[in-house]
C-alpha positions as CSV (number, residue, x, y, z in Angstrom):
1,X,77.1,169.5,125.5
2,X,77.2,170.2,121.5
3,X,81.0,168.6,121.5
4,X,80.4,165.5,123.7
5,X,77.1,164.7,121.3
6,X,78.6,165.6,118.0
7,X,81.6,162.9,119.4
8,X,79.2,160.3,120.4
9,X,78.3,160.3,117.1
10,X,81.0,159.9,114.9
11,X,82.3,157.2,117.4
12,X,79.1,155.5,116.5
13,X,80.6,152.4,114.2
14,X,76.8,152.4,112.3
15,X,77.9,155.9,111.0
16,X,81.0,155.2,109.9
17,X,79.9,153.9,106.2
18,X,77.4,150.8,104.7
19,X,78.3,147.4,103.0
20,X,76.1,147.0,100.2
21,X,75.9,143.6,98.1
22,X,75.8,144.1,94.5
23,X,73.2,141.2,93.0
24,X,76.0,140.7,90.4
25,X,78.6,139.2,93.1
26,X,75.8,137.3,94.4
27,X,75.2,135.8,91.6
28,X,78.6,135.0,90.5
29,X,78.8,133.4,93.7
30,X,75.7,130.6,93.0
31,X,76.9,129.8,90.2
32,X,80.5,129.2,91.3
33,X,79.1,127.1,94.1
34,X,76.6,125.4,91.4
35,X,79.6,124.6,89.2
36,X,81.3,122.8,91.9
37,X,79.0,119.9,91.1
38,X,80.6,118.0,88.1
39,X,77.4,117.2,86.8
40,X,76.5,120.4,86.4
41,X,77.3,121.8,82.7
42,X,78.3,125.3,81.8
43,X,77.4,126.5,78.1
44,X,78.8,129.7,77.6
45,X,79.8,132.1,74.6
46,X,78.4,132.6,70.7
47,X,74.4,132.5,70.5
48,X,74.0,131.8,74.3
49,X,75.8,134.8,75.6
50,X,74.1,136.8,72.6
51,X,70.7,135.7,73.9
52,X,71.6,135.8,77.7
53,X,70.9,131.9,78.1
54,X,73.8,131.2,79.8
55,X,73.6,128.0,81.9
56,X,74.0,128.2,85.1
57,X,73.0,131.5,85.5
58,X,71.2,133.1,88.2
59,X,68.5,135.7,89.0
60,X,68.7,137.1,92.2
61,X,66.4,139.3,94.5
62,X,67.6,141.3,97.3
63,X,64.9,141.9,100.3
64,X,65.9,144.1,103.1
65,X,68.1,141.3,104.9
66,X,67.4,138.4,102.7
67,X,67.9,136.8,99.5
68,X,65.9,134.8,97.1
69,X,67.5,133.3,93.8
70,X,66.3,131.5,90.7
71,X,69.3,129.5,89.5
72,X,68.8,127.8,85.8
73,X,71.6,125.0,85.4
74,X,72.5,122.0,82.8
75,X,72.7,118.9,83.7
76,X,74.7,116.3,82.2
77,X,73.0,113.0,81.0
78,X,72.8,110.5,82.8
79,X,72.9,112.0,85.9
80,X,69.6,111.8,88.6
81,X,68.0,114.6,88.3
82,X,66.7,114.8,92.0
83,X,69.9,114.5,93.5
84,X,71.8,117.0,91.3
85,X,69.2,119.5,92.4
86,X,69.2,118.6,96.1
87,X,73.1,118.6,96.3
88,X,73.1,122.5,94.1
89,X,70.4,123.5,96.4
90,X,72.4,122.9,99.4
91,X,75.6,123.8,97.9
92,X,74.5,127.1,96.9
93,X,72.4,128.3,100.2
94,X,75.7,127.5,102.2
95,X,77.5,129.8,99.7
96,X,75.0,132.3,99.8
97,X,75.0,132.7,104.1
98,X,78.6,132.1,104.1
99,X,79.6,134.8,102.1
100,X,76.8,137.1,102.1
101,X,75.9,136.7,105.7
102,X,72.1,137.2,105.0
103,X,69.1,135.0,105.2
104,X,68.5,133.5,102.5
105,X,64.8,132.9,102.1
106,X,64.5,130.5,99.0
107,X,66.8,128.9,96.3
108,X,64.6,127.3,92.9
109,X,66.9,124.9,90.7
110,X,65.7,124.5,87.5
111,X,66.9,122.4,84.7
112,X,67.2,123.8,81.6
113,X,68.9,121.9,79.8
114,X,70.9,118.1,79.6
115,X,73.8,117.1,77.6
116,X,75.3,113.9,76.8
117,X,78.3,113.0,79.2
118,X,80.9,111.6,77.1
119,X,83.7,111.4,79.7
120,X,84.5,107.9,80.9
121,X,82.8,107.0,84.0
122,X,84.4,106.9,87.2
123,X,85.4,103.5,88.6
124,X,85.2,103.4,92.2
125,X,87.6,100.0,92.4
126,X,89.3,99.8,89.0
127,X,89.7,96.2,88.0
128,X,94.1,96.1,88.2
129,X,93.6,93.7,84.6
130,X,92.1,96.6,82.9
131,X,94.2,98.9,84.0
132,X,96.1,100.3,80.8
133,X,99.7,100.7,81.4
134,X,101.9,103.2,80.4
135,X,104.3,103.2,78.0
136,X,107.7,101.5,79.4
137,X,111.0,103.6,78.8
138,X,112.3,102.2,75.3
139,X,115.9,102.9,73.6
140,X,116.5,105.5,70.5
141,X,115.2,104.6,67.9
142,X,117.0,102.7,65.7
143,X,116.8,104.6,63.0
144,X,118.2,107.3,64.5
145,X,121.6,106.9,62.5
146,X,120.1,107.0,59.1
147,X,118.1,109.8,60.5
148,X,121.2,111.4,61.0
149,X,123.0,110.5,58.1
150,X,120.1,112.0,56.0
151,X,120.4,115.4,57.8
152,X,124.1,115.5,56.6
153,X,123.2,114.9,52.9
154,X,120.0,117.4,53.4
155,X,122.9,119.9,54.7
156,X,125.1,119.1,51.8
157,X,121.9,119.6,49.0
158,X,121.6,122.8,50.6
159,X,125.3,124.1,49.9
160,X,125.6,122.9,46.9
161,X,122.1,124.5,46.1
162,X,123.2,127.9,47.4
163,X,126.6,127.6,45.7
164,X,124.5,127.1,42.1
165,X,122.7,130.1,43.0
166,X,125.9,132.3,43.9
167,X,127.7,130.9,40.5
168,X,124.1,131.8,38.5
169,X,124.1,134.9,40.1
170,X,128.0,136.1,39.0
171,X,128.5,136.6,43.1
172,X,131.4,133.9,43.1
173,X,133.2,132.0,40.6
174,X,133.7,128.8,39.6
175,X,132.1,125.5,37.9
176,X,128.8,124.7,38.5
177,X,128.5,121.1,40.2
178,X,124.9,120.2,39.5
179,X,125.8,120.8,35.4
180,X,129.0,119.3,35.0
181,X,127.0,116.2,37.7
182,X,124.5,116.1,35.2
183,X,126.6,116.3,31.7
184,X,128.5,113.3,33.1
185,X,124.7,111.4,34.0
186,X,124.2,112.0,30.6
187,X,126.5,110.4,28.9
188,X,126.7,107.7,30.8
189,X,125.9,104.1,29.5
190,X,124.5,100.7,30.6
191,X,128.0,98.5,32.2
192,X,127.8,95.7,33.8
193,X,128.6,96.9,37.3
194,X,125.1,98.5,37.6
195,X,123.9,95.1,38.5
196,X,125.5,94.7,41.3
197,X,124.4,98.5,42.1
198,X,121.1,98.0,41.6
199,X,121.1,94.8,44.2
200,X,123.2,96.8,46.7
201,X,120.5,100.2,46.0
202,X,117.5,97.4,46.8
203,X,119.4,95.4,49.7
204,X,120.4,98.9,51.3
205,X,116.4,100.3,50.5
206,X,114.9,97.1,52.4
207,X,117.2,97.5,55.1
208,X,116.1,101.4,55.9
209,X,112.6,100.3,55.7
210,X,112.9,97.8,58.3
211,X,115.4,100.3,60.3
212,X,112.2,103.0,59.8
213,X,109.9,99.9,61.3
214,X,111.2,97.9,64.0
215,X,109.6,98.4,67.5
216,X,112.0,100.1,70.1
217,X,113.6,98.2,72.2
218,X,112.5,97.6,76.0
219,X,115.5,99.3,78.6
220,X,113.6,99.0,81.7
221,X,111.0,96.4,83.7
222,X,107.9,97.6,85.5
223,X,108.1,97.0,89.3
224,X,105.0,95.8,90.4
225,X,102.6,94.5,87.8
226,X,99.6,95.5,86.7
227,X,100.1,99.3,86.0
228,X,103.5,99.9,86.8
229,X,104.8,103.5,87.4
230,X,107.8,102.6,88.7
231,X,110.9,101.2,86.1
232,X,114.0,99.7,87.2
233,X,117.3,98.2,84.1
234,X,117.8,94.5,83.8
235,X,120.7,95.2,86.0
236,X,119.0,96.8,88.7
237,X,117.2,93.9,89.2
238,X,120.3,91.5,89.1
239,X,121.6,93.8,91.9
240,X,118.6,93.5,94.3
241,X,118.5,89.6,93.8
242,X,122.8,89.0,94.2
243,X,122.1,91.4,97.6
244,X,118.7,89.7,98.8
245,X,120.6,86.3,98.0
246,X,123.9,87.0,99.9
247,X,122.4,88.1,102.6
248,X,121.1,84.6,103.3
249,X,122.8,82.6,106.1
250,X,125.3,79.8,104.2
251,X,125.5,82.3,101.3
252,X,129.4,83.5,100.3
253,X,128.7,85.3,97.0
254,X,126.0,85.7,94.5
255,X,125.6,86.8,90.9
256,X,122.2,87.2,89.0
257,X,122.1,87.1,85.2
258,X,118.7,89.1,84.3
259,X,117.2,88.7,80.4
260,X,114.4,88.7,78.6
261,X,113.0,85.6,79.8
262,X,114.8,84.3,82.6
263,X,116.4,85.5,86.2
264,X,119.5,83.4,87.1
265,X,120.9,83.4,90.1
266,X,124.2,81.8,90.9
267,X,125.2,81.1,94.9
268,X,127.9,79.9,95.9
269,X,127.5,78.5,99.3
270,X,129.4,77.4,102.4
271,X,130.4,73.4,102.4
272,X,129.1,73.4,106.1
273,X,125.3,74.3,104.7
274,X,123.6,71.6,102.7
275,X,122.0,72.3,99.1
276,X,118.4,71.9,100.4
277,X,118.6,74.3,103.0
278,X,120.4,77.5,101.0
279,X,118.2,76.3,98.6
280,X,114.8,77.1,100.3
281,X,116.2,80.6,102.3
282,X,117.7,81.5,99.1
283,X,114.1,81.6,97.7
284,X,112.5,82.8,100.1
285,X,114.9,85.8,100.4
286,X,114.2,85.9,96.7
287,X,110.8,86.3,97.0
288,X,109.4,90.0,97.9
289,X,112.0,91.3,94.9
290,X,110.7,88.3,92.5
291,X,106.9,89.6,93.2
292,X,107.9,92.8,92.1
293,X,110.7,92.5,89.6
294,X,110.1,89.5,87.6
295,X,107.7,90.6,85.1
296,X,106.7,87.3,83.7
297,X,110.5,86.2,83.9
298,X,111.6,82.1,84.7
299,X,113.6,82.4,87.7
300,X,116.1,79.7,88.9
301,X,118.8,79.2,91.5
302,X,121.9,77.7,90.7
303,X,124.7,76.4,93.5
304,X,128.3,76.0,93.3
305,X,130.7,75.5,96.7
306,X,132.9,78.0,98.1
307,X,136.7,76.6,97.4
308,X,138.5,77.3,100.9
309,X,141.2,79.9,100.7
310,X,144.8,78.2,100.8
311,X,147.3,80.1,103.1
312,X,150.8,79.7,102.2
């Protein structure tokens, strides 16, 4: 009778061990919930964590199978007070029985504190003509060959610098260059070729500058207006109008001529189709890849006739 009890008991799953819920994980777990809410604010670290006015923080009291919590959050401003609180409130108790598995008996939100929101506010429908667009892909810069060409002289300064200090220095022999460079400077006198110098030195100056400032050149077109994310080449685009146009019934071969300002497209068509007809299911063929690919560009059609093929 001692065995069989003494097994009962240890089979007993309420003897086994206890769960115990530190208040610490309790209240780690508010405030993760409170956070949740982007208009809640955490201030953390220097003379807040010194002082223990950490926002959101939470005080928590542990009954026998319930739970009772203070939380003390920031708000930020211009947010509605009221529906901040109600929406934390609820947030948190779900938290609380979801993890804990306990009764929780009350929640208090207070507000301790607001702070200025400087983030931009959220647009539910975003006007498209406001919309900033990226920046378009753009070619190298242009001045990346004097770029270049500069990095080869800065490489050559610096061997001729650390073959001065070798020479100085009795490591290697030799003539210094920078001396005998300057011992010729030195002597030298005004001629009359140093006009011309100076005009090339100024021409070749103003032309670096301008190098240094012109804008990059556009490569690619944005599909889609607006805010475009997607970028196709001039001659991406002139390959999606010659296929949408020879596909067209009447249509032998098409080539499209994309630049800056206009789309050409050149048909040729079958002598048994009349101009007017091509014409009109060329364009509307056109159309859909137009709406996306023109980007402000003057499209027009032009028509030639198909020569027939002589058979000798």
């Amino acid at each position: 009778m001692t065995t069989q009890a003494a097994s009962d008991e240890v089979s007993d799953p309420g003897s086994r061990g206890s769960v115990e819920i530190k208040d610490r994980a309790i209240s780690r777990t508010a405030i993760a919930a409170a956070l949740k809410d982007p208009r809640v604010t955490r201030t953390t670290g220097g003379l807040s964590r010194l002082t223990g006015r950490e926002l959101p923080r939470a005080d928590v009291t542990l009954g026998a199978d319930t739970i009772a919590v203070n939380l003390y959050i920031g708000v930020r401003w211009p947010s509605q007070i009221t529906e901040v609180t109600q929406a934390v409130h609820t947030a948190v108790e779900e938290a609380l029985a979801t993890m804990t598995g306990l009764h929780v008996h009350r929640v208090n939100v207070l507000v301790s504190d607001t702070t200025l929101d400087s983030r931009p506010a959220p647009v539910a429908n975003p006007d498209p003509s406001q919309t900033v667009s990226p920046r378009p892909p753009t070619a190298g810069p242009a001045a990346m060959p004097v770029a270049l060409l500069f990095g080869f002289i800065l490489l050559g300064v610096a061997f001729v610098a650390g073959r001065e200090f070798f020479i100085a220095h009795g490591s290697i022999g030799g003539s210094p260059w920078v001396a005998d460079a300057i011992g010729r400077a030195a002597r030298l006198h005004w001629q009359s070729w140093m006009i011309a110098g100076a005009i090339g030195t100024a021409v070749v100056g103003l032309l670096l500058v301008f190098v240094g400032l012109k804008p990059r050149t556009r490569t690619h077109s944005g599909l889609g207006g607006g805010a475009p994310t997607v970028w196709a080449k001039p001659t991406d685009i002139a390959r999606l109008c010659s296929a949408a146009a020879q596909s067209t019934r009447g249509v032998t071969d098409a080539h499209t001529v994309v630049t800056r300002k206009r789309i050409e497209v050149r048909v040729r068509r079958d002598p048994g189709f009349d101009v007017d007809s091509v014409d009109a299911a060329v364009r509307e063929a056109l159309a859909p890849v137009l709406s996306v690919a023109a980007d402000g560009r003057r499209s027009t059609v032009k028509h030639s006739v198909s020569q027939p093929s002589r058979v000798s």
